[in-house]
C-alpha positions as CSV (number, residue, x, y, z in Angstrom):
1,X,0.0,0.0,0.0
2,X,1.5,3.5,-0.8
3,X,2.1,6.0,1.3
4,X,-0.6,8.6,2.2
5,X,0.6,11.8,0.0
6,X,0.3,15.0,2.0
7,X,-2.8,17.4,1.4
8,X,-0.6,20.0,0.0
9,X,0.4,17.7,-2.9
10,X,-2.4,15.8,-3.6
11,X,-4.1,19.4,-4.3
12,X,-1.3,20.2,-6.7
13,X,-1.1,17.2,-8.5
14,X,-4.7,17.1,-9.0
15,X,-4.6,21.1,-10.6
16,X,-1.6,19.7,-12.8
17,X,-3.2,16.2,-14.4
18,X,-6.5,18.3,-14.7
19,X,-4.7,20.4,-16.7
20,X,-2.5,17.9,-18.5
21,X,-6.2,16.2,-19.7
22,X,-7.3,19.0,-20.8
23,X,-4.1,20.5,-22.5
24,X,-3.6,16.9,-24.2
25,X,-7.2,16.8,-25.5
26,X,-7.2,20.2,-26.9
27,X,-3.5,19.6,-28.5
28,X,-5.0,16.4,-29.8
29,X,-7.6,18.0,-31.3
30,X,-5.9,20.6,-33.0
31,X,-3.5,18.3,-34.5
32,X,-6.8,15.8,-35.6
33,X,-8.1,18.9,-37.2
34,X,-5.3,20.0,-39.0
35,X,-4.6,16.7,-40.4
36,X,-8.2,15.9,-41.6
37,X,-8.8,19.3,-43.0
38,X,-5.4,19.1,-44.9
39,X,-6.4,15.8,-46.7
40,X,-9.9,17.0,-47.3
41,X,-8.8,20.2,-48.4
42,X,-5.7,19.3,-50.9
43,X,-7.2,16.3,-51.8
44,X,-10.5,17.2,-52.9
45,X,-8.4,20.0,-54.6
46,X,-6.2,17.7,-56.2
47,X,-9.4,15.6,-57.3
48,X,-10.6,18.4,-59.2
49,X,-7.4,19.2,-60.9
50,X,-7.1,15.5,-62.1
51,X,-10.5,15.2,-63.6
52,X,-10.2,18.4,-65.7
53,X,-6.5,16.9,-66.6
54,X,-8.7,13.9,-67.8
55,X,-10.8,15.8,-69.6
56,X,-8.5,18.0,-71.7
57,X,-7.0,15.1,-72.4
58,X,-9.7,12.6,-73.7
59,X,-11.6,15.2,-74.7
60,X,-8.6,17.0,-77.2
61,X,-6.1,15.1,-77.1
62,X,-3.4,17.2,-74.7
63,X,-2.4,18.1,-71.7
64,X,-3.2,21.3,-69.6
65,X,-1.5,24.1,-68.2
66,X,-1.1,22.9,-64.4
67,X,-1.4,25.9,-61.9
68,X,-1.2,26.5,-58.1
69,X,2.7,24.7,-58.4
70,X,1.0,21.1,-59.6
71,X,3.3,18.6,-61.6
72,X,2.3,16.1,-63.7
73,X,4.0,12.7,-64.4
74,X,3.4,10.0,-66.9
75,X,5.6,7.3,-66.9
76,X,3.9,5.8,-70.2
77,X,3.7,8.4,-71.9
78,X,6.9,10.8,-71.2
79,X,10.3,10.6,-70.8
80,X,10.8,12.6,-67.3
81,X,11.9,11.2,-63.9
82,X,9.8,10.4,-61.7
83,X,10.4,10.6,-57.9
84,X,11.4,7.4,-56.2
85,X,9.1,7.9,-53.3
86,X,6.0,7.2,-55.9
87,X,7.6,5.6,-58.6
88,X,5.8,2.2,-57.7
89,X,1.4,2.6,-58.6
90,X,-0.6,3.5,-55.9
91,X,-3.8,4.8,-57.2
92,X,-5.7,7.5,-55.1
93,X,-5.1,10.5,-53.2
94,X,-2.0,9.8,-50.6
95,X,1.2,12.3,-48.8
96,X,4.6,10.9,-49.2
97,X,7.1,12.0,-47.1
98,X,10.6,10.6,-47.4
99,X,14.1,12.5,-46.9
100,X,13.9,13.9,-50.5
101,X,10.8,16.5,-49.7
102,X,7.4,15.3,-49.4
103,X,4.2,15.6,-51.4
104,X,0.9,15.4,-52.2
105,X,-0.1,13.1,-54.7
106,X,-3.3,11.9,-56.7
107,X,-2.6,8.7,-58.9
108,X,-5.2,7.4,-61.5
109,X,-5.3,5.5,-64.3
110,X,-6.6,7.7,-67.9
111,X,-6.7,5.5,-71.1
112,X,-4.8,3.2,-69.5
113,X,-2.0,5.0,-68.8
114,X,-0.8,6.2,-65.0
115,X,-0.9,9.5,-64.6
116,X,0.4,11.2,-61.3
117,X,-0.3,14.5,-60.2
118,X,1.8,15.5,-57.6
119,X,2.5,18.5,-55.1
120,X,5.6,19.9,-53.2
121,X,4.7,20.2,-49.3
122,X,7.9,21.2,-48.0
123,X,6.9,25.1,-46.7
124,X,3.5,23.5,-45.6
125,X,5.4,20.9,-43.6
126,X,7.6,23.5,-42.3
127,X,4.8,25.4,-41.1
128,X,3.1,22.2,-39.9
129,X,5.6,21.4,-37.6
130,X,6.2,24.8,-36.5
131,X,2.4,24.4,-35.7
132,X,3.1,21.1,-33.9
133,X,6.0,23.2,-32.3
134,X,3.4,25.4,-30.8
135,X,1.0,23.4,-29.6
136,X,3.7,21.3,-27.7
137,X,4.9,24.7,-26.3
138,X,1.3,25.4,-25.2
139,X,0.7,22.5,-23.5
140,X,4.3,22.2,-21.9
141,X,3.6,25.9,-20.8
142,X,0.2,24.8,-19.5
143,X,2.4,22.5,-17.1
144,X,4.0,24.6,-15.8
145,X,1.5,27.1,-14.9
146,X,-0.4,24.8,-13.3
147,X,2.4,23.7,-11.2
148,X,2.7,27.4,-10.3
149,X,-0.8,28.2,-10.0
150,X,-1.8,24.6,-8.3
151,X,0.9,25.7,-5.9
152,X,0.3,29.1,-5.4
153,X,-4.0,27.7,-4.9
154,X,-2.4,25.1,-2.3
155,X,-0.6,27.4,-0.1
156,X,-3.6,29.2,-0.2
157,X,-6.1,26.6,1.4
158,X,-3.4,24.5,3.1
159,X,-2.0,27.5,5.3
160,X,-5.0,27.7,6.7
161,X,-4.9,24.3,7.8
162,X,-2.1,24.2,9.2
163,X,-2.3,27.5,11.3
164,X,-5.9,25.9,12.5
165,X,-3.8,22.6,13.2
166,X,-1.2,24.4,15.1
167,X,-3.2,26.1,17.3
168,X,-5.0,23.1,18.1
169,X,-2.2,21.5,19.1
170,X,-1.4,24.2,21.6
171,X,-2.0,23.5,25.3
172,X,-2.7,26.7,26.0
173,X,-6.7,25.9,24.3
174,X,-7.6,24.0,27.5
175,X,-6.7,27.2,29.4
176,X,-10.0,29.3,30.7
177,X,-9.3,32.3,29.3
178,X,-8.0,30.7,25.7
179,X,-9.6,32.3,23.1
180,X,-11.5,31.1,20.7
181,X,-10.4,29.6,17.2
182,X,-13.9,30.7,14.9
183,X,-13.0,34.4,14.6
184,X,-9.9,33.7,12.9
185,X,-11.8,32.3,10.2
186,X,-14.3,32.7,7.7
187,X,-17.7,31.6,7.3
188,X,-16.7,28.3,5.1
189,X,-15.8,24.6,6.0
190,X,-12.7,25.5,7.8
191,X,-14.7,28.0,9.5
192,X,-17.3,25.5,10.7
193,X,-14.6,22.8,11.8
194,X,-13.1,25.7,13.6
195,X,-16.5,26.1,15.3
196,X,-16.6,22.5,15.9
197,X,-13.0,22.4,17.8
198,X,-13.8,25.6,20.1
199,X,-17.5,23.5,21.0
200,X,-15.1,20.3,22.1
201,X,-12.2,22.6,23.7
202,X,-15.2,23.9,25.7
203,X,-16.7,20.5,26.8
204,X,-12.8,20.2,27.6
205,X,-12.3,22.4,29.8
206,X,-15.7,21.8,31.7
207,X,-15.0,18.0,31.9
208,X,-11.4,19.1,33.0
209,X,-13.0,21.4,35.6
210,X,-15.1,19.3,37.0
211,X,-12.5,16.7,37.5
212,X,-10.0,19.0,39.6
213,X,-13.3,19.9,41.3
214,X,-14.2,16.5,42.1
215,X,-10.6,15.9,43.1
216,X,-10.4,18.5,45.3
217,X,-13.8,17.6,46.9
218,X,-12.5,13.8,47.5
219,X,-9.1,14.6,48.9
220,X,-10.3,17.1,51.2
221,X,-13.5,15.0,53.0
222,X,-11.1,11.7,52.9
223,X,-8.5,12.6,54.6
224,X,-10.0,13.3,57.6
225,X,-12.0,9.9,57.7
226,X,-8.9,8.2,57.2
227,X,-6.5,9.9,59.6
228,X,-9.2,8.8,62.1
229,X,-8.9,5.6,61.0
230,X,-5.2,5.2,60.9
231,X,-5.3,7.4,64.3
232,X,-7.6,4.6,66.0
233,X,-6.3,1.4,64.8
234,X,-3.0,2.6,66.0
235,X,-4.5,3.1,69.5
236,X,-6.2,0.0,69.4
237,X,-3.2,-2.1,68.5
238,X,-1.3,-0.5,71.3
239,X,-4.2,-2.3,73.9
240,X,-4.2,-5.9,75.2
241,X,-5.8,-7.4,72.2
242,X,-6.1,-11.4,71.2
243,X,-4.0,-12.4,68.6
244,X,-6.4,-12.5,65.9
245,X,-7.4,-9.3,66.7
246,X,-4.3,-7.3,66.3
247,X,-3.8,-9.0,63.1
248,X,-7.2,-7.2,62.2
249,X,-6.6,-4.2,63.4
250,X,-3.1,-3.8,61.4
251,X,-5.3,-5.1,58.6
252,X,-7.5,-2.1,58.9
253,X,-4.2,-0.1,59.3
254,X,-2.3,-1.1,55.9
255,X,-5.7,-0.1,54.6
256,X,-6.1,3.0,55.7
257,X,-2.7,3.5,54.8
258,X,-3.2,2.3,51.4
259,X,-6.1,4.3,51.0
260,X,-4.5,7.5,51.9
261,X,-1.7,6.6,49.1
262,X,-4.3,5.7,46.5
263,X,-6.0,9.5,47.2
264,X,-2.4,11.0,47.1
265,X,-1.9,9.1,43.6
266,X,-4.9,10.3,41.5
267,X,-4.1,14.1,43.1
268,X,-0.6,13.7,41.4
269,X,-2.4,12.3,38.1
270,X,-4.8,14.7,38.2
271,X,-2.6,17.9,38.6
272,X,-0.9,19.1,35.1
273,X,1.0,16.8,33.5
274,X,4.8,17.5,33.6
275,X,4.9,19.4,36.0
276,X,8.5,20.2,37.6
277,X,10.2,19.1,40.9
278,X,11.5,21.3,43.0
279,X,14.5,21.5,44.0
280,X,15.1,18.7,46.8
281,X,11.5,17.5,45.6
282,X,12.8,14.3,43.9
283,X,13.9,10.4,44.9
284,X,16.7,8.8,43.3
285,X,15.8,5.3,41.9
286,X,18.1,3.5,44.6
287,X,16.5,5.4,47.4
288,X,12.7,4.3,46.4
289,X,14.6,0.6,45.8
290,X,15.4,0.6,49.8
291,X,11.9,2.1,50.4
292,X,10.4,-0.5,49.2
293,X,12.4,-3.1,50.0
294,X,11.8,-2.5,53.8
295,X,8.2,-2.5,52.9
296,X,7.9,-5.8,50.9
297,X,10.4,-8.2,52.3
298,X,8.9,-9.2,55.5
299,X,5.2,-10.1,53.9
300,X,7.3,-11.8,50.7
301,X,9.5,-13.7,53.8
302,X,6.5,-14.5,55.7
303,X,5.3,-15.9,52.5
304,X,8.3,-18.7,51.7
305,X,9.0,-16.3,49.0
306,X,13.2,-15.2,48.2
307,X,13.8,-11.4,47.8
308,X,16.6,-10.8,45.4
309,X,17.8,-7.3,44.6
310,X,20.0,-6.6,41.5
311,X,21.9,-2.6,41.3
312,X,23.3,-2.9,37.5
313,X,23.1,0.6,37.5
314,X,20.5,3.8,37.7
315,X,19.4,6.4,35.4
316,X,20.0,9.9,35.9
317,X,17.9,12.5,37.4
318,X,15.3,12.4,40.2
319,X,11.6,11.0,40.4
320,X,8.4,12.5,41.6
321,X,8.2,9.9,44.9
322,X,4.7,9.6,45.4
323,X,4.3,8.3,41.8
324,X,7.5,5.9,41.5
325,X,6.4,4.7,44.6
326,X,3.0,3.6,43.3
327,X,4.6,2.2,40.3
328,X,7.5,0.3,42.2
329,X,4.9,-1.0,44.8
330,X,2.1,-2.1,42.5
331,X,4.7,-3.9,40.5
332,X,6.2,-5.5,43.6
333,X,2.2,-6.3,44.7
334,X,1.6,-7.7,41.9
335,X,4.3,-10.1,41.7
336,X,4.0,-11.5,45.2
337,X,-0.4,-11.9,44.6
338,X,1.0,-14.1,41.7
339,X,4.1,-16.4,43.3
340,X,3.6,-19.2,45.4
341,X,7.2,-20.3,45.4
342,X,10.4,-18.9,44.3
343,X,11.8,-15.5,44.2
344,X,11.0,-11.8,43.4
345,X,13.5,-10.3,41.7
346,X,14.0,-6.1,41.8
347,X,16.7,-5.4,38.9
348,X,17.7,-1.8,38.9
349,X,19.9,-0.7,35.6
350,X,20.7,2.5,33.9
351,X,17.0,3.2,31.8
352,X,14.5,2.2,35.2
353,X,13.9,-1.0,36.7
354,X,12.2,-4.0,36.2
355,X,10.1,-6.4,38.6
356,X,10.8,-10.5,37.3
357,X,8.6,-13.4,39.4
358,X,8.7,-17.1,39.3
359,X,5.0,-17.4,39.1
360,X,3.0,-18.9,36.1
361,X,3.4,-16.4,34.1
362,X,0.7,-13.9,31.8
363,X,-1.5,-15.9,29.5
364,X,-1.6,-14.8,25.9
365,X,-5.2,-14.5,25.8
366,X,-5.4,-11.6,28.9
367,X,-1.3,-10.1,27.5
368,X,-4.0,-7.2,25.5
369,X,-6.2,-5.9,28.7
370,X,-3.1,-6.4,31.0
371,X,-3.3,-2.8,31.8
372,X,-6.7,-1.8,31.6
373,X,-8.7,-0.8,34.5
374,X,-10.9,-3.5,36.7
375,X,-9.3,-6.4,34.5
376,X,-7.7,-9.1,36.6
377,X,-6.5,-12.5,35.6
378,X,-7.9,-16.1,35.7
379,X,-5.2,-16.8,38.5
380,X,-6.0,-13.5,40.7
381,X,-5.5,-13.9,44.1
382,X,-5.8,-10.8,46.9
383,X,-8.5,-8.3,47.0
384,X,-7.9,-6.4,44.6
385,X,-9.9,-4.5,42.0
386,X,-7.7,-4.7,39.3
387,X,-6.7,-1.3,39.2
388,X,-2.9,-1.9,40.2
389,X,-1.5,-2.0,36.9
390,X,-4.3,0.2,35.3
391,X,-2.8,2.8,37.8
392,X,0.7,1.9,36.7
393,X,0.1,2.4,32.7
394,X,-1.6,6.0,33.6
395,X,1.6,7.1,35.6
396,X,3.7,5.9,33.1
397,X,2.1,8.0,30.1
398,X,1.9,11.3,32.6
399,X,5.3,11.0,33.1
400,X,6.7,10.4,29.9
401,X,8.0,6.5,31.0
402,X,7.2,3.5,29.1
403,X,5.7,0.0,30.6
404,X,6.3,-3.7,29.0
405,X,5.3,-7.0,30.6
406,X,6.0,-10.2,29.0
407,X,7.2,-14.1,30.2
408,X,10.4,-15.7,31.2
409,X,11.4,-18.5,29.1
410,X,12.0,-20.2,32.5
411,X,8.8,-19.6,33.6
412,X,7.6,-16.3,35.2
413,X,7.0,-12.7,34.5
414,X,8.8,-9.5,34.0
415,X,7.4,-6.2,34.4
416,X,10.1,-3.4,32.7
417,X,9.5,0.3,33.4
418,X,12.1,2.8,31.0
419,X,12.0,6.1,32.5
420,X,14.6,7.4,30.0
């Protein structure tokens, strides 16, 4: 399949076979004309001047005065050259052109003799061809005007285009105050798609509002509810409780915990994307590593799981904590929800880090909707909602990194994050 030419040139080549069709056809025609009107012209004429030739001659017995530059050969009946080129019969009106000249000439037979009335064509073919020469000209000059005009007619609708496309692309159009495209353009098709982006910038910006609204509205009446929470089951735990009841209680404290990162996450992704660190802001990759390390390897101890942590390097630059930290940890989560024997492996190197298990691995059938939200394997275990790795994908995009899973030949899967 060919490539997709640009707008720009499909406009101009368009203008210039348009023009080539019609250039031909008329150059065509002109030539068809010429020619058809020659042989009708001279040889109707020559027609004539053969049957009063007959005439004379059965009629008295001679031959008459030719005029308009005519020549008259009989090869039976004079002594004269005749010209090679019709020497041979050929009855009828034909043109003969050969390097000697060319001619017009009417062969019949009168009493049985040939006689051949021919006519020099040499300063009509010269003018012919200059004629030819001129039409040629015409149409290669209609070329090139096209080109220049198709151009020129291009420019003129694509600019347009692309100034409308460039402004689209802007980021400052989700801003409130933005203004709007329409006025910029007239009342035509570019006018009305112009029309039509300002409507969806505007739905936009309200859907955009409403989210940051929204946000605002969650993170402020959560955090409350859950710093009560996380307040009281750390009281409770700190009182003579059974067994199985501090286990619940620091149940209900990783959740409130988690909770209270979960709200902290979707305030990051919901705030512009890109936005800088400042300075002191930032957490190295190595840093978040230990972070999470002390986090992860009791629970994957305490389930007959091996921790294994690999420094082949780390890239460059510092990372917004709250967001490697949910990418990191989700991975991590992931991995132990999956293993029931074996190792988790944490392998930092010099482009980001990647999370390996020993587990059974990704069937191909769920390897498409690995990442989308409230998707979660054949062979999920926890209580999750399937919303880890949905969560992951998201913060990877916002931050410019990129996400791969795949298998282990051994058996297993690997998670890769590349955040440069």
């Amino acid at each position: 399949m060919s490539r997709k030419q640009p707008l720009a040139r499909r406009i101009l080549l368009s203008f210039v076979l348009l023009t080539a069709l019609i250039a031909g056809i008329n150059a065509w025609a002109i030539v068809a004309v010429i020619h058809v009107v020659e042989e009708d012209l001279i040889g109707d004429e020559m027609r004539a001047e053969m049957a009063m030739v007959e005439t004379v001659y059965l009629s008295e017995g001679r031959l008459p005065d030719l005029s308009g530059g005519s020549a008259l050969y009989l090869p039976g009946l004079r002594a004269q050259p005749v010209p090679s080129a019709f020497a041979e019969p050929h009855p009828g009106y034909r043109e003969v052109v050969t390097e000697e000249g060319a001619w017009h000439v009417f062969e019949t037979l009168i009493d049985g003799h040939r006689f051949i009335l021919a006519r020099n064509q040499d300063v009509f073919e010269a003018r012919e061809q200059m004629l030819y020469n001129v039409v040629a000209g015409g149409f290669l000059l209609a070329i090139v005007l096209a080109l220049g005009i198709g151009h020129l007619t291009a420019r003129r609708v694509i600019d347009p285009v692309i100034r409308l496309a460039a402004q689209v692309r802007g980021r400052d159009q989700l801003l409130a105050l933005a203004p709007p495209l329409a006025p910029d353009y007239g009342n035509d098709e570019l006018g009305q798609l112009a029309v039509a982006f300002d409507q969806a910038f505007a739905r936009q910006r309200e859907a955009i509002e409403r989210e940051r609204l929204f946000t605002a509205d969650v993170s402020h009446e959560l955090r409350t509810p859950l710093m009560i929470v996380g307040t009281s089951s750390e009281l409770l735990a700190r009182g003579d409780l059974p067994e199985k009841a501090q286990r619940q209680v620091r149940r209900i404290g990783k959740a409130a915990t988690d909770m209270q990162s979960l709200v902290d996450t979707f305030l990051q992704l919901a705030r512009a994307q890109g936005a800088p660190l400042l300075q002191g802001e930032g957490s190295s990759l190595v840093a978040m590593a230990d972070e999470l390390g002390e986090v992860w390897q009791p629970e994957i101890a305490a389930r007959g799981l091996a921790y294994v942590r690999c420094d082949d390097g780390e890239p460059p630059g510092r990372w917004h904590p709250t967001l490697l930290r949910v990418v990191m940890g989700n991975l991590l989560r992931n991995a132990v929800h999956y293993t029931e024997h074996g190792e988790i492996r944490l392998i930092l190197d010099d482009r980001g880090f990647s999370v390996e298990d020993t587990g059974p691995g990704i069937p191909p059938a769920e390897m498409a909707q690995l990442f989308q939200s409230f998707v979660r394997g054949r062979r999920a275990r926890g209580e999750g909602l399937g919303l880890g790795l949905s969560l992951v994908r998201r913060i990877c995009e916002q931050q410019g990194w990129s996400v791969e899973a795949g298998n282990l030949e051994g058996g297993g899967s690997r998670f890769t994050v590349r955040m440069v």
